[in-house]
N, CA and C atoms as a LAMMPS dump frame, in Angstrom:
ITEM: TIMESTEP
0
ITEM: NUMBER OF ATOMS
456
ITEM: BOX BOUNDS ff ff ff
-5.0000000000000000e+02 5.0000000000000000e+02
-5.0000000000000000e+02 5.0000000000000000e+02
-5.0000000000000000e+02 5.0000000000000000e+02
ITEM: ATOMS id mol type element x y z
1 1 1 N 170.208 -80.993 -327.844
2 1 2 C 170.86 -79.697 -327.745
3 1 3 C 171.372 -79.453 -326.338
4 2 1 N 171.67 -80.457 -325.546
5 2 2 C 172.33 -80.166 -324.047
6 2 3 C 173.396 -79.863 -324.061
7 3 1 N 174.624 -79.708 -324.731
8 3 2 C 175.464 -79.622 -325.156
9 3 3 C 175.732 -77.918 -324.947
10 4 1 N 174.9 -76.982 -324.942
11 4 2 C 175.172 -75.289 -325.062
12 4 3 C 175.318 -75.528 -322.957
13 5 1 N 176.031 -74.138 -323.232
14 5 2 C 176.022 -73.685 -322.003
15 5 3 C 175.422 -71.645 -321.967
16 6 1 N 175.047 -71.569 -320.866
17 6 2 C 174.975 -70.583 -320.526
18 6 3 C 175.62 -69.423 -319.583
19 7 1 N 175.923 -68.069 -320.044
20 7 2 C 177.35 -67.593 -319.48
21 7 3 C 176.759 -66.129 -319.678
22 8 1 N 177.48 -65.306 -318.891
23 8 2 C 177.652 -63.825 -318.94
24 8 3 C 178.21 -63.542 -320.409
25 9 1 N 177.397 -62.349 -321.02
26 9 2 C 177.544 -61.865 -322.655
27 9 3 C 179.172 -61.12 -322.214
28 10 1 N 179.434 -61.282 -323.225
29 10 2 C 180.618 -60.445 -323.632
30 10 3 C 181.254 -59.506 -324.273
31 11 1 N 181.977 -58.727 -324.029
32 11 2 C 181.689 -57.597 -325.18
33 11 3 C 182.28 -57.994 -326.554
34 12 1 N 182.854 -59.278 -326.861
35 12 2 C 183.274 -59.604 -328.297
36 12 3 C 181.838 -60.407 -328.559
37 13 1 N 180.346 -60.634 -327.741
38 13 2 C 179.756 -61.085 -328.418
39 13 3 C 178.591 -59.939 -329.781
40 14 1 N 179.152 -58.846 -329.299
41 14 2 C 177.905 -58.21 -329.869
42 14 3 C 177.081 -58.38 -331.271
43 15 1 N 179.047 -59.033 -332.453
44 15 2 C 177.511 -59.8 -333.656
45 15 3 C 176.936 -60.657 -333.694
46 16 1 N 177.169 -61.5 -332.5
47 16 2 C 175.85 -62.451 -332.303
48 16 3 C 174.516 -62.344 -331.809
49 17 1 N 175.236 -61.286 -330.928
50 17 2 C 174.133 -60.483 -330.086
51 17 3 C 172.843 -59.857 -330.462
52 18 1 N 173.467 -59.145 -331.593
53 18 2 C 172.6 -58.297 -332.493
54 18 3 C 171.705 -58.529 -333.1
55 19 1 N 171.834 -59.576 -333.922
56 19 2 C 170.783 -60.279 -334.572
57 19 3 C 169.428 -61.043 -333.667
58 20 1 N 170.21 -61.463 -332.415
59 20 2 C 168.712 -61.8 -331.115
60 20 3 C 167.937 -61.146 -330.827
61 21 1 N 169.009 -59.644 -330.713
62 21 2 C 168.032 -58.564 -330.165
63 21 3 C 167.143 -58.057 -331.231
64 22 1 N 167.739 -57.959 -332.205
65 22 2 C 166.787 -57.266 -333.352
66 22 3 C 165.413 -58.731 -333.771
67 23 1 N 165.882 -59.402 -333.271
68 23 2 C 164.91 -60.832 -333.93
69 23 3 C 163.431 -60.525 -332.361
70 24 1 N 164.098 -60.068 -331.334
71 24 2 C 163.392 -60.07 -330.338
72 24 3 C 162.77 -58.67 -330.15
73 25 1 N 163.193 -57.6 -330.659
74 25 2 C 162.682 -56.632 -330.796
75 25 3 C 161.254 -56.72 -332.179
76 26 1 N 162.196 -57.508 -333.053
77 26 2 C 160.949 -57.627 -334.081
78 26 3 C 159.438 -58.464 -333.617
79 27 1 N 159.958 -59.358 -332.929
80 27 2 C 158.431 -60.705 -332.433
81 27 3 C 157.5 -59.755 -331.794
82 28 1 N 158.12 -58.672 -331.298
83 28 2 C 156.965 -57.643 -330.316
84 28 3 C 156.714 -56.418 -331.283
85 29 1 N 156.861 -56.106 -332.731
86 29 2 C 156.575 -55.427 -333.063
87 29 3 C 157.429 -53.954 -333.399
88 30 1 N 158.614 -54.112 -332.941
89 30 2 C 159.847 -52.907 -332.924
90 30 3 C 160.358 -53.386 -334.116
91 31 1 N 160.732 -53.057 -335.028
92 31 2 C 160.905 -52.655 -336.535
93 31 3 C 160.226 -52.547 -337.524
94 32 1 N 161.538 -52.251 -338.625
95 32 2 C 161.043 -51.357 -339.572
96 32 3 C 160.509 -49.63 -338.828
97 33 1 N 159.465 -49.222 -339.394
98 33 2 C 159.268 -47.948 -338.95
99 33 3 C 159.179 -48.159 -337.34
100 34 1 N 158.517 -48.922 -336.42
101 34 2 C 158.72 -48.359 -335.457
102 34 3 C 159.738 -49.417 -334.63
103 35 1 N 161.334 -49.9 -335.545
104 35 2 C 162.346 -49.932 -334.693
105 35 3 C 162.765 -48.666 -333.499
106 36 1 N 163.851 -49.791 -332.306
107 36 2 C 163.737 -48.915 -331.418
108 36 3 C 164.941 -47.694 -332.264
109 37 1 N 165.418 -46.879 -331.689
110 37 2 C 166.344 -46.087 -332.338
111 37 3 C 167.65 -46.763 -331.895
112 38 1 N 168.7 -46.6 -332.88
113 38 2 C 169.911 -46.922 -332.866
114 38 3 C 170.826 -46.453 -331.421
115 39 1 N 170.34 -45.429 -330.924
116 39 2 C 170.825 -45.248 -329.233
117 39 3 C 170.968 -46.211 -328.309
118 40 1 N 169.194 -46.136 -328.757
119 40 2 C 168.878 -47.053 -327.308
120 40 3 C 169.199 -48.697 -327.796
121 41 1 N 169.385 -49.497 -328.86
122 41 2 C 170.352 -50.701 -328.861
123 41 3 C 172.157 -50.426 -328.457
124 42 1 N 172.473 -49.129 -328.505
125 42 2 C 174.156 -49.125 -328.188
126 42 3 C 173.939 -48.719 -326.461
127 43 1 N 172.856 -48.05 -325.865
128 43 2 C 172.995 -47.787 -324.651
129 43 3 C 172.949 -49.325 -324.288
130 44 1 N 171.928 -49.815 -324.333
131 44 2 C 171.651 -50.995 -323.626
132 44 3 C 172.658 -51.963 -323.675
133 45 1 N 173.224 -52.354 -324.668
134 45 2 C 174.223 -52.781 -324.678
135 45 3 C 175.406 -52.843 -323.862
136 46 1 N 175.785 -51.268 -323.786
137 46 2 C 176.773 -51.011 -322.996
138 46 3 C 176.136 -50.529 -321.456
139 47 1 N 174.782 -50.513 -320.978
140 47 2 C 174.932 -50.703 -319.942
141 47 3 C 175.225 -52.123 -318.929
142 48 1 N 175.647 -53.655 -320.163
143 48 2 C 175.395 -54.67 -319.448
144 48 3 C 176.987 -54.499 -318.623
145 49 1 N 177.719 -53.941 -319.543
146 49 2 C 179.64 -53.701 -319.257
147 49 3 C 179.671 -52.636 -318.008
148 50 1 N 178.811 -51.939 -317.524
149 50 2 C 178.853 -51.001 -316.344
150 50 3 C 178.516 -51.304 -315.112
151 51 1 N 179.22 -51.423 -314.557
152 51 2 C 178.938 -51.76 -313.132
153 51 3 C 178.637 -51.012 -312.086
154 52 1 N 177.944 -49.851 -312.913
155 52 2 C 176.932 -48.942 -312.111
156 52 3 C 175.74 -49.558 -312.254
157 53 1 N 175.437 -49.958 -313.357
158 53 2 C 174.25 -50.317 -314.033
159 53 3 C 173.854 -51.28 -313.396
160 54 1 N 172.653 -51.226 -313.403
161 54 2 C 171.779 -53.069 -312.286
162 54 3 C 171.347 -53.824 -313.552
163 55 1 N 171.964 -53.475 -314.671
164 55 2 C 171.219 -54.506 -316.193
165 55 3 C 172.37 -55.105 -316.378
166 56 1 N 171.616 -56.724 -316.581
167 56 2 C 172.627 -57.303 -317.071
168 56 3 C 172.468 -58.635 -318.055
169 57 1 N 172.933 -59.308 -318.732
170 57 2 C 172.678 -59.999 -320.004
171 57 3 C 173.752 -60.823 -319.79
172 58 1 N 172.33 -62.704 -319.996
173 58 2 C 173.465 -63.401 -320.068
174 58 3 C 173.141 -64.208 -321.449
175 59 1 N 173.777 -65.122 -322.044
176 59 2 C 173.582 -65.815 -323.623
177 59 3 C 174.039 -67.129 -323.209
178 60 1 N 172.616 -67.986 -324.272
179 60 2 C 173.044 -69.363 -324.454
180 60 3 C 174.295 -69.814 -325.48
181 61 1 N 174.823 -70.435 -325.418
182 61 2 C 175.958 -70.917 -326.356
183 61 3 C 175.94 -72.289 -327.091
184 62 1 N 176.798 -72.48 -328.292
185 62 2 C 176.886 -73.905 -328.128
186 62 3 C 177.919 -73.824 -329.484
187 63 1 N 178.672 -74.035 -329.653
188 63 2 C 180.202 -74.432 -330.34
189 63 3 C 180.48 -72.937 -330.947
190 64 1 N 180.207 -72.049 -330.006
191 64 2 C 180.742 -70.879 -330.743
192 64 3 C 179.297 -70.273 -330.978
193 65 1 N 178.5 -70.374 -331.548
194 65 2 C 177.029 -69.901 -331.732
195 65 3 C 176.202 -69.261 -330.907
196 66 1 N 175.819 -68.228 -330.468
197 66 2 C 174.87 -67.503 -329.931
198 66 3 C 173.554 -68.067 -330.115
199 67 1 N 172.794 -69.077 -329.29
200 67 2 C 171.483 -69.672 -329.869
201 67 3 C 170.069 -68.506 -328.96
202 68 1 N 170.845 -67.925 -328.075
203 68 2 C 169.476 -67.056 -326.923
204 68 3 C 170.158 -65.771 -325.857
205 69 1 N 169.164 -64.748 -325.725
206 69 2 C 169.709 -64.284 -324.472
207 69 3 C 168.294 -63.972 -323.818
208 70 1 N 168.868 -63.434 -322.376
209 70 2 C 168.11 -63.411 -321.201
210 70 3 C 168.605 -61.749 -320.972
211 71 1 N 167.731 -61.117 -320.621
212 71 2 C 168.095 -59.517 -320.493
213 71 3 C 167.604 -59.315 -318.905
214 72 1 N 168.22 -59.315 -317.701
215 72 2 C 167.257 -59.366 -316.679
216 72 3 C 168.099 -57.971 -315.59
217 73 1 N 166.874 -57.051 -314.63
218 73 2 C 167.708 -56.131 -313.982
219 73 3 C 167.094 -56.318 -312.626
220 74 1 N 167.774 -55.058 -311.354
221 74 2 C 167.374 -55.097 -310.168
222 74 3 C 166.868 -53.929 -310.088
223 75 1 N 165.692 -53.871 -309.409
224 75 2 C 165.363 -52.698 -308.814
225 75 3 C 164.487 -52.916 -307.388
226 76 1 N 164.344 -51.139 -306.663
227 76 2 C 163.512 -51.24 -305.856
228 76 3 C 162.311 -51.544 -305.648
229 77 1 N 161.297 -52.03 -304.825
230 77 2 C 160.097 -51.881 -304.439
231 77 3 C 159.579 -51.589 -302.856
232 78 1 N 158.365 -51.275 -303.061
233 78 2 C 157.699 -51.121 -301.895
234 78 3 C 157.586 -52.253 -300.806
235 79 1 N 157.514 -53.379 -301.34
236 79 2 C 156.853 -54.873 -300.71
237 79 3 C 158.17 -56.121 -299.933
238 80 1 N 159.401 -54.989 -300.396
239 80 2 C 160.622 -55.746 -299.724
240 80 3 C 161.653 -54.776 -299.551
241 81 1 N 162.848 -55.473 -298.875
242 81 2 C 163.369 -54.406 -298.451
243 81 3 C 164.937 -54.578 -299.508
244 82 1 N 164.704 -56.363 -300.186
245 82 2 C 165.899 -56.428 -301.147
246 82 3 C 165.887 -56.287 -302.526
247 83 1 N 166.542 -55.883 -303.17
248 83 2 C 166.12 -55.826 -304.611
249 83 3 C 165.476 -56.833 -305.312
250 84 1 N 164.954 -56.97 -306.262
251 84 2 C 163.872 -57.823 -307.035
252 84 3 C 164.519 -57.591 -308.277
253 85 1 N 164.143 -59.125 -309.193
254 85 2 C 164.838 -59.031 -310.153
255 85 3 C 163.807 -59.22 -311.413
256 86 1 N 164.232 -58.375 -312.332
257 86 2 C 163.042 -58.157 -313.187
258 86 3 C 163.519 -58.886 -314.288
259 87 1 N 162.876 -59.969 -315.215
260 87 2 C 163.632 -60.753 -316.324
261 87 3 C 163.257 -59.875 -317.687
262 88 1 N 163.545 -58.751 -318.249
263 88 2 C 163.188 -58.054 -318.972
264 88 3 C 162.993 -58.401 -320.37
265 89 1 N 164.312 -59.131 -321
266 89 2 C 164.046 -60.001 -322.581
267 89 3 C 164.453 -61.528 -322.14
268 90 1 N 163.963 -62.354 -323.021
269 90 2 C 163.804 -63.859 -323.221
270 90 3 C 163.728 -63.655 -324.859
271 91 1 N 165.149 -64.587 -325.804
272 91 2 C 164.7 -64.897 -326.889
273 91 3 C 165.731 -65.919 -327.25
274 92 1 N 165.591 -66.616 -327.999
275 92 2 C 166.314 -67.795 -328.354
276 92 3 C 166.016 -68.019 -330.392
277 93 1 N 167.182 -68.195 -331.091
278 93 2 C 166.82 -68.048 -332.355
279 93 3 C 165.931 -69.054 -332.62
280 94 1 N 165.105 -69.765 -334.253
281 94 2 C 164.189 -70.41 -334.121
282 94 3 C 164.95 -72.192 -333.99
283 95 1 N 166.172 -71.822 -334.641
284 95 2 C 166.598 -73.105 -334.408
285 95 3 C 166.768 -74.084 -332.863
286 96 1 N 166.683 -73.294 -332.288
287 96 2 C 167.094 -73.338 -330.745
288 96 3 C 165.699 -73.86 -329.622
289 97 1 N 164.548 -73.1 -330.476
290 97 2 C 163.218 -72.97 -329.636
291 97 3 C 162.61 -74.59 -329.447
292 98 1 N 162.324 -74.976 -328.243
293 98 2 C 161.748 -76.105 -327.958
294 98 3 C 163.268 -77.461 -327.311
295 99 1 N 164.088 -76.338 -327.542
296 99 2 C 165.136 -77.483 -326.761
297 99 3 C 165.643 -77.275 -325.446
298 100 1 N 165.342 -76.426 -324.898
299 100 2 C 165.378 -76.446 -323.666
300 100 3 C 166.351 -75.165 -323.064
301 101 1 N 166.722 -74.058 -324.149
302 101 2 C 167.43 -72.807 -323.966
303 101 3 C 166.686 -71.699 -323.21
304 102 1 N 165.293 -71.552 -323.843
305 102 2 C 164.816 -71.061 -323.087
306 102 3 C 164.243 -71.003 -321.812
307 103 1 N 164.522 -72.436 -321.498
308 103 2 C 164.224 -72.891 -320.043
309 103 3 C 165.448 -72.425 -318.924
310 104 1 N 166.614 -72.825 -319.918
311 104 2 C 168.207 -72.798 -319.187
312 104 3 C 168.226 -71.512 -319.094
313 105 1 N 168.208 -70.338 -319.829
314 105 2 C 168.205 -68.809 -319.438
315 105 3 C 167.422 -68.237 -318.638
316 106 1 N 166.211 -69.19 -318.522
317 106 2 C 165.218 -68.704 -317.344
318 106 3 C 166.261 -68.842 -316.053
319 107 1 N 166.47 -70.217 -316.114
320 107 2 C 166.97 -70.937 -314.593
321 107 3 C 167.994 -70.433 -314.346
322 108 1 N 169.378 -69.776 -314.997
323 108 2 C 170.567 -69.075 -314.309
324 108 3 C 169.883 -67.733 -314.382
325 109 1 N 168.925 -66.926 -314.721
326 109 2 C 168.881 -65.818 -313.879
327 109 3 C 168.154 -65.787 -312.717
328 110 1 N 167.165 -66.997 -312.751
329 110 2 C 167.403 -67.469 -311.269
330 110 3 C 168.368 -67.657 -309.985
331 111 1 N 169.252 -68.371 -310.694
332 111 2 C 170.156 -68.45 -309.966
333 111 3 C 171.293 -67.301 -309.765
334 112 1 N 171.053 -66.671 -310.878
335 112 2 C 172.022 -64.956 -310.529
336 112 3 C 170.955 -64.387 -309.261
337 113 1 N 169.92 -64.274 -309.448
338 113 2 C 169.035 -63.552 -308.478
339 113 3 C 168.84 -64.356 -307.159
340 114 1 N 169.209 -65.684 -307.066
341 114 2 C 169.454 -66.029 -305.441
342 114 3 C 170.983 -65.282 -305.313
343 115 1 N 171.889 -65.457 -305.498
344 115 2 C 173.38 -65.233 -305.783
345 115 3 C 173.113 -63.426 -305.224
346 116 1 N 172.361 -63.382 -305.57
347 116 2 C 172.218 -61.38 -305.27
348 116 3 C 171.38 -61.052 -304.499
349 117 1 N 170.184 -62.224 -303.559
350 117 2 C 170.309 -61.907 -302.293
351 117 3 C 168.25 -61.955 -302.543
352 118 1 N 167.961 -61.822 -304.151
353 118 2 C 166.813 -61.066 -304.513
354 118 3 C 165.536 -62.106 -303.956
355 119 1 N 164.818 -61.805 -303.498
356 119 2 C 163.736 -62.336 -303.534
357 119 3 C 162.927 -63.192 -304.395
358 120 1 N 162.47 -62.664 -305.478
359 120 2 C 161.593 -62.986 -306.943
360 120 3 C 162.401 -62.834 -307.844
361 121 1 N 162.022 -63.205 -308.714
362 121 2 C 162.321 -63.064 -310.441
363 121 3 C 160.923 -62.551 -310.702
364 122 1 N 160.615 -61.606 -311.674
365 122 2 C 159.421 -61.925 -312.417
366 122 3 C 159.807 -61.072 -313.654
367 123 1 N 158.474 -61.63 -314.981
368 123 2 C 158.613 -61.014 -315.787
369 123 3 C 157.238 -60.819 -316.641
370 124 1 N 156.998 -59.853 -317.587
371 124 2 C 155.626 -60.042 -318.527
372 124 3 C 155.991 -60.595 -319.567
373 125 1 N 154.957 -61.251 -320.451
374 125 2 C 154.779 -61.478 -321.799
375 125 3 C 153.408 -60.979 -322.458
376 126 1 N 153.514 -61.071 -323.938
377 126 2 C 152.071 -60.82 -324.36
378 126 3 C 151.234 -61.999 -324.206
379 127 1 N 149.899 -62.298 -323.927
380 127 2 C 148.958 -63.182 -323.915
381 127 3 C 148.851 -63.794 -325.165
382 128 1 N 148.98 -63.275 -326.252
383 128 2 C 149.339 -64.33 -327.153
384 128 3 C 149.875 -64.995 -327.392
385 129 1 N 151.319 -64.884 -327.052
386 129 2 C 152.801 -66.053 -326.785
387 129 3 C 152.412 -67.101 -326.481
388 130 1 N 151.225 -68.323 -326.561
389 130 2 C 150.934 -69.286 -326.076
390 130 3 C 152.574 -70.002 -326.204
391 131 1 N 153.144 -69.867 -327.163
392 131 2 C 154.417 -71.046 -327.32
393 131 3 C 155.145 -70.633 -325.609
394 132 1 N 155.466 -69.113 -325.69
395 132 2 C 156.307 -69.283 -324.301
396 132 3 C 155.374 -69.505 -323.076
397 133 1 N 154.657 -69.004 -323.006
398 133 2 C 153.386 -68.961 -322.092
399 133 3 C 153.21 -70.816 -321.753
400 134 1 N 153.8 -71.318 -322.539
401 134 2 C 153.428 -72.723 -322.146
402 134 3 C 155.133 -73.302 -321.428
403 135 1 N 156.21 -72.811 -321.505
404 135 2 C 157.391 -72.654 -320.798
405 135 3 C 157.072 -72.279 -319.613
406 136 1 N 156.279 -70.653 -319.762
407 136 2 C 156.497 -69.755 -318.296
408 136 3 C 155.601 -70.68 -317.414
409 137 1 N 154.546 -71.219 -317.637
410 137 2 C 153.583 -72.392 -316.675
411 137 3 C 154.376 -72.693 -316.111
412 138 1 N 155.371 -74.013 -316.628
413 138 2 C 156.395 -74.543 -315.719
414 138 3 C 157.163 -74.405 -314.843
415 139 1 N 157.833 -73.237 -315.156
416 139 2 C 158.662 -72.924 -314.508
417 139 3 C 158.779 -71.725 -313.515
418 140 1 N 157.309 -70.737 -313.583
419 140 2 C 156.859 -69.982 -312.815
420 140 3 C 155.27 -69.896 -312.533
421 141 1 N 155.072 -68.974 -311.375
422 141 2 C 153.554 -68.692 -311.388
423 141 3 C 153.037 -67.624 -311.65
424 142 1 N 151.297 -67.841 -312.57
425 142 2 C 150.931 -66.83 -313.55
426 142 3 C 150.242 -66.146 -312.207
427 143 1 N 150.821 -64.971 -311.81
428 143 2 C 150.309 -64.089 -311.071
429 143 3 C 148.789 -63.627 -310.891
430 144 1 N 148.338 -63.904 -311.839
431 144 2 C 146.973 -63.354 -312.413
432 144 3 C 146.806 -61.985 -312.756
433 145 1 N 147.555 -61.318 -312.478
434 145 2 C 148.286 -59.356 -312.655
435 145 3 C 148.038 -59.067 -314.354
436 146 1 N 147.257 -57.983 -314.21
437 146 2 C 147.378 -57.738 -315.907
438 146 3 C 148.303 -56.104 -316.152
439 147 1 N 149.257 -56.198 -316.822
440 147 2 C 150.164 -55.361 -316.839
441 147 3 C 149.298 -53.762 -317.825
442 148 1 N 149.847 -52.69 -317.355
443 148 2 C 149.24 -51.842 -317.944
444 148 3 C 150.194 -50.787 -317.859
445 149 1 N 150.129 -49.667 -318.578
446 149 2 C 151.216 -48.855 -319.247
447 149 3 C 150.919 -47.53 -319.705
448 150 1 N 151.271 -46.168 -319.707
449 150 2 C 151.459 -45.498 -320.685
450 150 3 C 152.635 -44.301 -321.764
451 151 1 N 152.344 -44.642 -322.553
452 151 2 C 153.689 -44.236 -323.412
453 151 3 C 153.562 -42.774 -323.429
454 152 1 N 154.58 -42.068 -323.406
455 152 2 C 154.784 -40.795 -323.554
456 152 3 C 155.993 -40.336 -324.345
């Protein structure tokens, strides 16, 4: 599967698009009753086209086919003085998984985030993900940080 490339989404990709996101919204538990709401998939979307916006989305390809995307943004912190880049979604359809897409979407938002000056990349997953969790080993380090949250 070396053959795909990876590129900035487009706005004629969105029915390919759609189906990743909803496939990646589902692996964590967002559908059916508690899909996200229909807003917040058209905001997000259209904040990747704004160039106010620090979100941005890039997709694996390969003869026309949407096989993955990478959802990654910038923001501030305390601990530097340049923006940091946060890798927010990782998903690749199942046909795709284990060939090396999800590695390649890791590595150009890497390389968008040297390109922008950023320090880090980082991102969470759930502890169960052993499948990606055995990707993220490679190619990053497990912080030891346990992420915590509350919803309102």
């Amino acid at each position: 599967m070396a053959n795909f490339i990876v590129r900035a989404v487009r706005p004629e990709d969105y029915k390919q698009w759609l189906p990743l996101w909803d496939g990646y919204n589902a692996f964590y538990g967002r559908s059916g009753p508690t899909a996200l709401a229909p807003e917040i998939t058209r905001t997000t979307w259209q904040r990747f086209f704004d160039a106010s916006e620090p979100v941005h989305a890039l997709v694996a390809e390969q003869d026309g086919q949407l096989l993955g995307l990478v959802h990654y943004l910038y923001h501030r912190t305390t601990t530097t003085v340049d923006l940091v880049c946060y890798l927010n979604d990782l998903f690749t359809n199942a046909a795709a998984r284990g060939k090396g897409v999800g590695r390649a979407l890791i590595l150009a938002v890497y390389d968008e985030a040297l390109r922008a000056g950023s320090p880090r990349v980082y991102w969470h997953t759930h502890e169960t993900n052993a499948t990606a969790r055995r990707l993220y080993d490679k190619v990053a380090d497990d912080t030891g940080f346990i992420f915590y949250r509350k919803q309102f």
